[in-house]
C-alpha positions in Angstrom: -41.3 -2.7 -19.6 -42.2 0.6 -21.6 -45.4 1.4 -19.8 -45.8 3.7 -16.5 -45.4 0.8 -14.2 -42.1 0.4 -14.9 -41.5 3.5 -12.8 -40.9 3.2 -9.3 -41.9 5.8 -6.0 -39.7 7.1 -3.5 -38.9 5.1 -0.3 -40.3 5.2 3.1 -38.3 6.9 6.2 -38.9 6.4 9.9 -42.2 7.4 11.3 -41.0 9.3 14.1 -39.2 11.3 11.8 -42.1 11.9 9.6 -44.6 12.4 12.0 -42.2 15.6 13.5 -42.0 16.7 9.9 -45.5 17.0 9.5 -45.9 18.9 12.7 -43.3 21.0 11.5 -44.8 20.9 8.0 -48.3 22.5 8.9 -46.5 24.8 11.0 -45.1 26.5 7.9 -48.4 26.2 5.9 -50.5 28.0 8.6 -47.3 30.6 8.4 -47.5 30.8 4.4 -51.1 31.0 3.8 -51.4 33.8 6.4 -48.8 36.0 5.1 -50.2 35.2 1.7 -53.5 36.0 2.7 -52.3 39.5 4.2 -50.1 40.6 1.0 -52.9 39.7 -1.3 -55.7 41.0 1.4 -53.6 44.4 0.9 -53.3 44.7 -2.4 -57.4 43.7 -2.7 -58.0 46.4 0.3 -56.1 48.6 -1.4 -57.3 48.8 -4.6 -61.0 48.5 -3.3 -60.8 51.1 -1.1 -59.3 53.7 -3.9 -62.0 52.6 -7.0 -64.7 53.3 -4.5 -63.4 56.2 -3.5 -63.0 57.5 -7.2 -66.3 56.3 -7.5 -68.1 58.1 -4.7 -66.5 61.6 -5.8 -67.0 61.2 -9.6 -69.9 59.4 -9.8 -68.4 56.9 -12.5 -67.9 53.5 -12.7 -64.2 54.1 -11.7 -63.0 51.6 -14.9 -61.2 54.6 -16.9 -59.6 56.3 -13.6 -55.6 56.6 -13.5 -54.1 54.2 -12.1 -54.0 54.0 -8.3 -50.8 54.7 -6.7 -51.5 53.2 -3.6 -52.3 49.6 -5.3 -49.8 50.0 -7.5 -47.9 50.2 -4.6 -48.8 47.3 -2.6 -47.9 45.1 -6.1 -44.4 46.7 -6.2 -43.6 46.4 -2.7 -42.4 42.9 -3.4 -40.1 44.3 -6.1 -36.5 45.2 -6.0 -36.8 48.4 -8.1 -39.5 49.9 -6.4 -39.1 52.9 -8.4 -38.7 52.0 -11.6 -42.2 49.9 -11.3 -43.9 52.6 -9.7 -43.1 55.2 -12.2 -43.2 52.8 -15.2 -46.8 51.1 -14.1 -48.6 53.8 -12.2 -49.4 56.5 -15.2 -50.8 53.3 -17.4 -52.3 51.0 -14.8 -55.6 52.8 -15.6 -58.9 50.0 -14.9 -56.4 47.5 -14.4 -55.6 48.6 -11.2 -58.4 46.9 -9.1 -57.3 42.9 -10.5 -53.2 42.2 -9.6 -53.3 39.6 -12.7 -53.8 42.4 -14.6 -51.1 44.4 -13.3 -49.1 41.5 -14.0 -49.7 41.2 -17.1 -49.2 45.1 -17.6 -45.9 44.9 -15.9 -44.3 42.2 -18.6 -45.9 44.2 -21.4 -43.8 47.1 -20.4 -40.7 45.0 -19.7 -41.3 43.0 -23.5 -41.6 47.1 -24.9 -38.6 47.5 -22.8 -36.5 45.0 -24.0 -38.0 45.1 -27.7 -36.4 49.1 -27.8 -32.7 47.7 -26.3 -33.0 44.3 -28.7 -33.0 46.7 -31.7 -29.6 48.8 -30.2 -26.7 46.1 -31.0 -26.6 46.5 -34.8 -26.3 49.9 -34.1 -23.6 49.1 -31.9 -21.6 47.0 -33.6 -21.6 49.3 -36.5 -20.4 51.9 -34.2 -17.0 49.9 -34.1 -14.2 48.8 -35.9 -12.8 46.7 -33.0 -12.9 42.8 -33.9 -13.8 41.4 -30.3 -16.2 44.5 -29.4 -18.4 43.6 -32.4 -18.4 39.9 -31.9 -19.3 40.9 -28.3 -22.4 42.9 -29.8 -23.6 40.3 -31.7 -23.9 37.6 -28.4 -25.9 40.6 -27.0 -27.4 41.1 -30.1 -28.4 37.4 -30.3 -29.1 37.2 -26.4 -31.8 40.0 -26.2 -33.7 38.9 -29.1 -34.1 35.3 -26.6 -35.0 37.9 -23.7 -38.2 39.2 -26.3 -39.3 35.9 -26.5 -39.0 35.1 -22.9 -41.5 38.1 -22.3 -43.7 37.0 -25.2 -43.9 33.8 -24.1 -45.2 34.8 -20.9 -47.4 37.6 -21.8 -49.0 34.9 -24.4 -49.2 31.8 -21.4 -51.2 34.5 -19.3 -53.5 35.5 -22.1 -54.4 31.9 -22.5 -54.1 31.0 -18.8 -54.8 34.2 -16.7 -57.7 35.5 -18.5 -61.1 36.4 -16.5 -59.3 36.2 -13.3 -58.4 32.3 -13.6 -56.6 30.7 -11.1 -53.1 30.2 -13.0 -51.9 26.6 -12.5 -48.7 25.6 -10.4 -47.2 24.8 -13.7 -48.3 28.2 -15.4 -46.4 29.8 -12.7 -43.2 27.8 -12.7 -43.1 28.6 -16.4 -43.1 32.1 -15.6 -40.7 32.3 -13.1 -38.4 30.2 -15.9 -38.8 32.5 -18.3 -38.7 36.0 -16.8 -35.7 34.3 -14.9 -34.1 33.5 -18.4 -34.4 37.2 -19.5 -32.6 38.5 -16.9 -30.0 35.9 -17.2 -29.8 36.8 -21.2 -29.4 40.2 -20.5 -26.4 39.2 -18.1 -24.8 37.3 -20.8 -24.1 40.4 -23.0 -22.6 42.4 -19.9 -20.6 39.0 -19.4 -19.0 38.9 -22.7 -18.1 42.7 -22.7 -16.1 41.8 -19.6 -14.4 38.7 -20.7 -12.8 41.1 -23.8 -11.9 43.7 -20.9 -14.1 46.5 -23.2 -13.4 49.7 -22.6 -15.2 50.9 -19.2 -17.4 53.8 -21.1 -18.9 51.3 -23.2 -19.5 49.1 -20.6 -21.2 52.0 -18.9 -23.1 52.6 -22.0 -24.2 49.1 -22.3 -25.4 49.2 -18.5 -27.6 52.2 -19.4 -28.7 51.0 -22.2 -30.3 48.1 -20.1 -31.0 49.5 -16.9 -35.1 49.8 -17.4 -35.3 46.3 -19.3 -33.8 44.9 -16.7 -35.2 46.5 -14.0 -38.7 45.4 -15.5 -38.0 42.4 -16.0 -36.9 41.7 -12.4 -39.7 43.6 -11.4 -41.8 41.0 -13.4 -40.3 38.4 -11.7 -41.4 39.3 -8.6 -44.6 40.1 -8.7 -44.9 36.3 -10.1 -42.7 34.5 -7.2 -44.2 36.5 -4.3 -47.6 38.0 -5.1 -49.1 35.4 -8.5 -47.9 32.3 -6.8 -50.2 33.0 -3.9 -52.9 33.2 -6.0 -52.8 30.4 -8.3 -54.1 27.1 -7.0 -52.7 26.2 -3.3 -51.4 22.5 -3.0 -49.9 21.9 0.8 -49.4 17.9 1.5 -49.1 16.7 5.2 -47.4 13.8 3.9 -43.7 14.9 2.0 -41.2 13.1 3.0 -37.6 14.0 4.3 -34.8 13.1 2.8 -32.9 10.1 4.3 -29.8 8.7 3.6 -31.1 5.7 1.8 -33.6 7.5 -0.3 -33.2 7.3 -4.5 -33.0 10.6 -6.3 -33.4 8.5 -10.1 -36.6 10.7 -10.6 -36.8 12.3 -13.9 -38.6 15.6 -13.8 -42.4 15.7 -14.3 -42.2 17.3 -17.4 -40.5 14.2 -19.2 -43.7 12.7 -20.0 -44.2 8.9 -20.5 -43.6 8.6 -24.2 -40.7 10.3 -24.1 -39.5 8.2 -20.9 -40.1 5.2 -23.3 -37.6 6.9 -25.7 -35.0 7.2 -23.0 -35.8 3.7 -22.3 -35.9 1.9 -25.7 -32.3 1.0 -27.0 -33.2 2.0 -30.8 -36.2 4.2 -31.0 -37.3 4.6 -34.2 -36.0 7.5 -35.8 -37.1 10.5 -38.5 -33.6 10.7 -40.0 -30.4 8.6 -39.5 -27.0 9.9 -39.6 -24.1 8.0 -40.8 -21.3 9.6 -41.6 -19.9 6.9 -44.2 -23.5 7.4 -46.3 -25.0 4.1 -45.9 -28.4 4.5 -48.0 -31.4 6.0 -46.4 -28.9 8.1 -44.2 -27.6 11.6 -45.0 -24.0 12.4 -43.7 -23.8 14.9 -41.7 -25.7 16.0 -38.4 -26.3 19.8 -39.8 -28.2 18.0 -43.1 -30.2 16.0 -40.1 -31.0 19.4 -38.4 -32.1 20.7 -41.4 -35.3 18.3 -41.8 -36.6 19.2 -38.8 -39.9 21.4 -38.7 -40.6 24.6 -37.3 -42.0 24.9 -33.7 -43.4 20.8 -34.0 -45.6 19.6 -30.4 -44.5 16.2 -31.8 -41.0 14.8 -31.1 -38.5 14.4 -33.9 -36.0 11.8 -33.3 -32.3 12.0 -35.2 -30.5 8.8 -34.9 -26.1 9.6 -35.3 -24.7 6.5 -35.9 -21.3 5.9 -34.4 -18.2 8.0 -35.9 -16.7 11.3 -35.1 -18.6 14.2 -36.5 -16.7 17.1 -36.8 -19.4 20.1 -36.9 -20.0 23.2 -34.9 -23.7 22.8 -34.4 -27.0 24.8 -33.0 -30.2 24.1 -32.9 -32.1 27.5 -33.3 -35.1 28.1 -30.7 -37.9 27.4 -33.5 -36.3 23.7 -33.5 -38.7 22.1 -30.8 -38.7 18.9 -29.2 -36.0 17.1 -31.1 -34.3 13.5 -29.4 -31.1 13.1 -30.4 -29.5 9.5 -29.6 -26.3 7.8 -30.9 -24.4 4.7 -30.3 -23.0 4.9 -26.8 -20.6 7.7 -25.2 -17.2 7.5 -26.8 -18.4 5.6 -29.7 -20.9 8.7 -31.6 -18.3 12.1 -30.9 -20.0 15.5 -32.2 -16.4 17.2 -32.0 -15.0 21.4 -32.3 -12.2 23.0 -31.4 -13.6 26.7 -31.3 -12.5 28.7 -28.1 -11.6 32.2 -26.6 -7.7 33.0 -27.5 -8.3 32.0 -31.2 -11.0 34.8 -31.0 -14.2 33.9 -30.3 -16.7 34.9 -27.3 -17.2 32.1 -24.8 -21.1 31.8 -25.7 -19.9 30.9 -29.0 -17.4 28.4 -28.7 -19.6 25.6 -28.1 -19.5 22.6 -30.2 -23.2 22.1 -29.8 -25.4 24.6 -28.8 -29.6 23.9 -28.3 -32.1 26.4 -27.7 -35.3 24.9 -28.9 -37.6 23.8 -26.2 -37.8 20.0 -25.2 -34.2 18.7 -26.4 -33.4 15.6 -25.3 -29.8 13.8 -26.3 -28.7 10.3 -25.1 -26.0 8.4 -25.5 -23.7 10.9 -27.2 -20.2 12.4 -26.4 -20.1 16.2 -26.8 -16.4 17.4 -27.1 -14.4 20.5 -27.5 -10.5 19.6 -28.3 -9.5 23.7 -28.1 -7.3 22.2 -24.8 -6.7 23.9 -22.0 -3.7 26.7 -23.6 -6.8 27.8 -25.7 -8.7 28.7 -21.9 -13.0 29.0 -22.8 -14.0 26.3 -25.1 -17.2 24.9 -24.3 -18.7 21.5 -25.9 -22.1 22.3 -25.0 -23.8 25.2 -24.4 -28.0 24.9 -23.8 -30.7 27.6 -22.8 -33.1 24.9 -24.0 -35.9 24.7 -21.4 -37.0 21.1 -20.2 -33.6 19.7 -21.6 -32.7 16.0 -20.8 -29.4 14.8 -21.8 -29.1 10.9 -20.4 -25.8 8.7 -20.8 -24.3 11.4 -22.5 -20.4 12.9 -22.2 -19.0 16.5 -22.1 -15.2 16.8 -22.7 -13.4 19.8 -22.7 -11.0 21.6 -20.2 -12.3 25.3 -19.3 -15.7 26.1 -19.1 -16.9 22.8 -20.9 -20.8 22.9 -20.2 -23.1 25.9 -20.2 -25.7 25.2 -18.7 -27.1 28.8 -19.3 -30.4 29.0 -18.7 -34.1 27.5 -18.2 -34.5 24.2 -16.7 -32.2 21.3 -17.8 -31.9 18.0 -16.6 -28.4 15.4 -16.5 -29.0 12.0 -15.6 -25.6 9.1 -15.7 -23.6 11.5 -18.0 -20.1 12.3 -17.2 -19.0 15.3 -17.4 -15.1 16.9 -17.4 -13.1 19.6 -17.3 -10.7 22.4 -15.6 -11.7 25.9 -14.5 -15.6 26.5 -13.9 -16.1 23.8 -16.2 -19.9 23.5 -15.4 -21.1 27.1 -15.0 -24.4 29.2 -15.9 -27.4 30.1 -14.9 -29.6 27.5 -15.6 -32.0 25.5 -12.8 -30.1 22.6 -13.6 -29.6 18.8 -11.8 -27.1 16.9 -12.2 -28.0 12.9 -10.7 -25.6 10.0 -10.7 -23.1 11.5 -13.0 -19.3 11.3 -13.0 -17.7 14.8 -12.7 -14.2 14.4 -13.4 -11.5 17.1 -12.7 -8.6 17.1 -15.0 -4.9 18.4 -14.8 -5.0 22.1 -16.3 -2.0 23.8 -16.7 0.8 24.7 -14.4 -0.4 27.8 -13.2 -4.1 27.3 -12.8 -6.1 25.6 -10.4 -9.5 23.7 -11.1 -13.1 24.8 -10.0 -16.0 22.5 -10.4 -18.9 24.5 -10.7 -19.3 28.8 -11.4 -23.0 29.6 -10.7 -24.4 33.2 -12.4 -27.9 33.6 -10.5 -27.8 37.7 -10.4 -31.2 37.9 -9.1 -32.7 36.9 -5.4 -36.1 35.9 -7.4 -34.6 33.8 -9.9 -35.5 30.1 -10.0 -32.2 29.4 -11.2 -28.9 26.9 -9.1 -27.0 24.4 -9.5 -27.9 21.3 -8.2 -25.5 18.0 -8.5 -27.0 14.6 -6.2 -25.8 11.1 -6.5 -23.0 12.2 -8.1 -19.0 10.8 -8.0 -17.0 13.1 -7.9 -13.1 12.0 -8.5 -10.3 13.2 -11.2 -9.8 12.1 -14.6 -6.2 10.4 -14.5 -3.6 12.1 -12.2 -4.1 15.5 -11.1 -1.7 17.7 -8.7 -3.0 21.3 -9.1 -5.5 22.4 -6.1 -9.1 21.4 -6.9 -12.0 23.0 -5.6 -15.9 22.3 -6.1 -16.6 25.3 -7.1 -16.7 29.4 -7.0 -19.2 32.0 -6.2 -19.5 33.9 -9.7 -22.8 36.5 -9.6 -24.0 37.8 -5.7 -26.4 35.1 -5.5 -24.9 32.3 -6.8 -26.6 29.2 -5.9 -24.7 25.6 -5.6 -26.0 22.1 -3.4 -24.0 19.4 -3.6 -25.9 16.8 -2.0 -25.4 12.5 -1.9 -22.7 12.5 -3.6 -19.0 10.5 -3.5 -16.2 13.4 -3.3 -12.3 12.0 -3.3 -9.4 12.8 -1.4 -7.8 15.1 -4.2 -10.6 17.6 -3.2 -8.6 20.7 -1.3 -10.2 20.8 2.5 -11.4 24.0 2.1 -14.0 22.7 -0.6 -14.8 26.0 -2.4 -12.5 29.5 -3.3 -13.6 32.9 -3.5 -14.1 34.8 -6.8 -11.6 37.2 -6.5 -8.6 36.6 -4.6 -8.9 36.9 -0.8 -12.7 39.0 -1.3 -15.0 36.5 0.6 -18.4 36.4 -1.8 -21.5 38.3 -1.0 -23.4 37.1 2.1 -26.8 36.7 -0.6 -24.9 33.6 -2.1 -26.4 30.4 -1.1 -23.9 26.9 -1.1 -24.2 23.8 1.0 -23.4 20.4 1.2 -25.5 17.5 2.4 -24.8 14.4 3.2 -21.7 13.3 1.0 -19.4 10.7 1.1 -15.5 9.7 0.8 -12.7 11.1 1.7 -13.3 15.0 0.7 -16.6 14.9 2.4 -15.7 16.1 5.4 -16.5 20.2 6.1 -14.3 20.6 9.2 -12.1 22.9 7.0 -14.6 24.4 4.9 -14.6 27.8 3.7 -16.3 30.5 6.7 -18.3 32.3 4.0 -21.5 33.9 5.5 -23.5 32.2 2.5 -21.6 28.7 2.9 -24.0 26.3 4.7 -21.7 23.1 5.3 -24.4 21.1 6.4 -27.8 22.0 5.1 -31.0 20.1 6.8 -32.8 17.9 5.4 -35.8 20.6 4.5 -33.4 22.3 2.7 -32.0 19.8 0.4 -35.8 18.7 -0.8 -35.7 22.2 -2.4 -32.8 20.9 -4.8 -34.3 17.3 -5.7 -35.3 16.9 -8.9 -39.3 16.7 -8.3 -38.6 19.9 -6.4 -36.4 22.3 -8.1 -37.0 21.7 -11.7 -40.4 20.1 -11.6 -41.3 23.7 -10.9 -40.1 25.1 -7.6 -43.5 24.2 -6.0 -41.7 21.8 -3.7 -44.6 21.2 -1.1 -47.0 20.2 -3.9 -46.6 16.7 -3.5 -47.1 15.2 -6.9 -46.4 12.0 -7.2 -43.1 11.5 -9.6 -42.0 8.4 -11.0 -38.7 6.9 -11.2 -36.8 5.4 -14.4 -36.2 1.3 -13.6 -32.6 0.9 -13.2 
């Protein structure tokens, strides 16, 4: 059935168990909305307490005093550059200092000038040089702070239409927010991230850092004033009634933000398409995917649906960020192959040697193979590469060796794809779930080893992880090099592997440092939970301080689908629905 019934809820688990979880559940909500009601009764206090002074002395109304360093304050006291917002917010806070939506809506207005100032430096830069890789290195951070302005537009703009006249901002309001400022940071990342992979010369490196030290700064400053001071005062929604996880319990939930029509899509076997693709021109169809791409509209609320009939299409591809909700569905994997062969030694940056690279909100691809043939003696070459926010890509396949997916940022969802690859060959900083796919190691070369996973989350306040449940886990054909699920790449990388079917070629100690013999950064979060098979077991797991090889329960419902990228209000208690399998 295409309707909504045709969904299915979650399972029931044993009422003892629930009935402590609610005990234990209220106990945290008493804890939250108490220490919610202090930080925001501070800031309030704060700022009250200063305008009337002002008022009492001057005789005014107290609207056009300067800014009040103590309430100013109290909103960056959450921060982690303390300094930088206080000295960047406190000579311009002005009337806006007695209303903290206001001050957050000042703060990304001076990160979006901020970033605006260091998006105009790179053609400068790359001017500046007659080095090959150095200028192809600009123009990813050329390209990657321009998506940073339009992260912090995008928010300014959702809280002048949401957070106007002291409006409650909505659950999903605020998840946006987090996604977005989160994406920034992470785009800013990405242009340090390709200076390093060319080794570039440690003065322009510093350069670059300087460069970006206040845009970054403000827009992790941004971020949390949304995640620990906004979020309290949007709308409060605290269930008795979530359930734990059991070991029985279905994680086929797509997120809430794949809305029923679009679920039908997923669902139908031929949905009726805008443009076909057929690469042998059968009439009505144009050739190739790029002539498809090119008849899509600017910025469209309505879905466009591209229909790639079953050949090999060899085309580098991307789908610029005004290209906005486009469904993209072939014949099956293995039968429609959007193929490259673009990678790192031949020359080009990593963020550029995908195959297939989507940006525009909303993407969704199905039944498609996604394929980089660079092999692994040409190290990066990435088949797909998305920052697209609410992705969805369902029966689809990645092939490649190194680095094969980028899942680089916003919120992105994989559902029965299969994915493989070598070294980090699912890495990024997206909040990404992967659910009942096949990840599938593969022999590298001689002198190499294979990671599963390299996570990039740089920032504690970051809604940002990688999340893989109901997964099998198992190589592609023979492979005798050590295998490992994964490596800590940034100092708060975040990785859950949770449900899911690990084999025997797995090495015991499950994960490997970042650099040789330098355990990672205590601020890292991993765990396992619950898995299967014969590489399950955690007995010889890594020690890392960060490493958690058995996570409860209450932790693992922050990485379910419904909770992580629905929008990290995991106690909100929605219901979600469930595709019919």
């Amino acid at each position: 059935m295409d309707s909504i019934n045709s969904f299915k809820g979650y399972g029931k688990v044993d009422p003892a168990e629930e009935q402590a979880y609610r005990r234990k559940t209220r106990k945290r909500i008493i804890i939250v909305v108490v220490s919610a009601v202090l930080l925001v009764g501070l800031i309030v206090g704060v700022v009250a307490g200063t305008v009337a002074h002002r008022k009492n002395k001057s005789g005014g109304s107290g609207d056009d005093s300067p800014g009040s360093p103590a309430s100013v304050e109290a909103l960056c006291s959450v921060t982690e550059y303390k300094e930088s917002c206080m000295k960047s917010m406190s000579p311009v806070a002005g009337g806006k200092a007695n209303d903290p939506l206001k001050l957050f809506v000042l703060s990304l207005k001076i990160a979006a000038e901020s970033l605006t100032k260091l998006a105009s430096r790179p053609a400068g830069w790359v001017k500046g040089t007659k080095d090959k890789n150095l200028r192809q290195a600009f123009e990813v951070c050329r390209e990657v702070f321009d998506d940073a302005v339009d992260r912090l537009n995008d928010s300014i703009a959702s809280m002048e239409v949401n957070g106007v006249d002291g409006k409650l901002l909505s659950s999903a309001t605020i998840a946006d927010l987090k996604t977005w400022l989160s994406a920034a940071i992470t785009d800013q990342e990405t242009c340090l991230d390709a200076l390093e992979e060319i080794k570039a010369n440690a003065t322009v490196v510093d350069n670059v850092k300087g460069a970006m030290k206040n845009s970054t700064e403000f827009a992790s400053n941004s971020l949390a004033i949304v995640a620990h001071i906004i979020s309290f005062l949007g709308n409060f929604h605290f269930p008795i009634h979530r359930k734990l996880l059991a070991a029985n319990q279905d994680f086929h939930g797509f997120p809430e933000w794949v809305k029923p029509g679009d679920r039908r899509l997923l669902q139908a076997e031929n949905p009726t398409p805008d443009v076909i693709v057929d690469k042998n021109g059968s009439p009505g169809s144009v050739k190739t995917i790029m002539e498809a791409l090119g008849q899509i509209g600017m910025k469209s609320t309505s879905r466009f649906v591209i229909y790639v009939m079953a050949g090999e299409y060899k085309e580098k591809l991307e789908l610029e960020k005004s290209k906005w909700n486009v469904m993209m569905y072939g014949d099956g994997k293995g039968k429609t192959i959007i193929t490259g062969n673009t990678n790192f030694i031949d020359g080009t940056p990593t963020f550029k040697t995908a195959t297939f690279a989507v940006e525009g909100i909303g993407f969704i691809a199905k039944d498609i193979t996604f394929q980089n043939t660079a092999g692994a003696k040409k190290h990066q070459a990435v088949a797909m590469r998305s920052g697209s926010d609410q992705s969805v890509f369902y029966r689809c396949s990645f092939d490649a060796y190194q680095d094969t997916l980028y899942a680089h940022s916003n919120r992105q969802f994989y559902r029965d794809c299969d994915i493989t690859g070598t070294i980090d060959f699912i890495f990024g900083n997206a909040a990404v779930v992967f659910q009942n796919c096949k990840i599938q190691p593969r022999q590298p070369l001689p002198n190499q080893y294979n990671t599963i996973t390299a996570q990039g989350k740089t920032d504690p306040n970051q809604n940002a992880g990688i999340s893989i449940q109901k997964c099998d886990i198992s190589p592609l054909g023979e492979v005798t090099v050590p295998t490992y699920l994964g490596r800590p790449w940034k100092p708060y990388s975040t990785t859950v592997i949770m449900q899911s079917t690990i084999g025997s070629f797995l090495k015991p100690q499950g994960w490997i440092e970042w650099e040789t013999n330098v355990d990672p950064p205590a601020t890292i979060f991993y765990g396992e939970y619950m898995n299967t098979g014969a590489g399950a077991g955690v007995e010889q797991r890594v020690k890392w301080t960060g490493y958690k090889p058995s996570i409860t329960s209450d932790q693992a419902s922050k990485f379910t689908v419904q909770s992580f990228i629905r929008g990290d209000e995991w106690l909100s208690g929605k219901v979600t629905y469930e595709l019919a399998l």
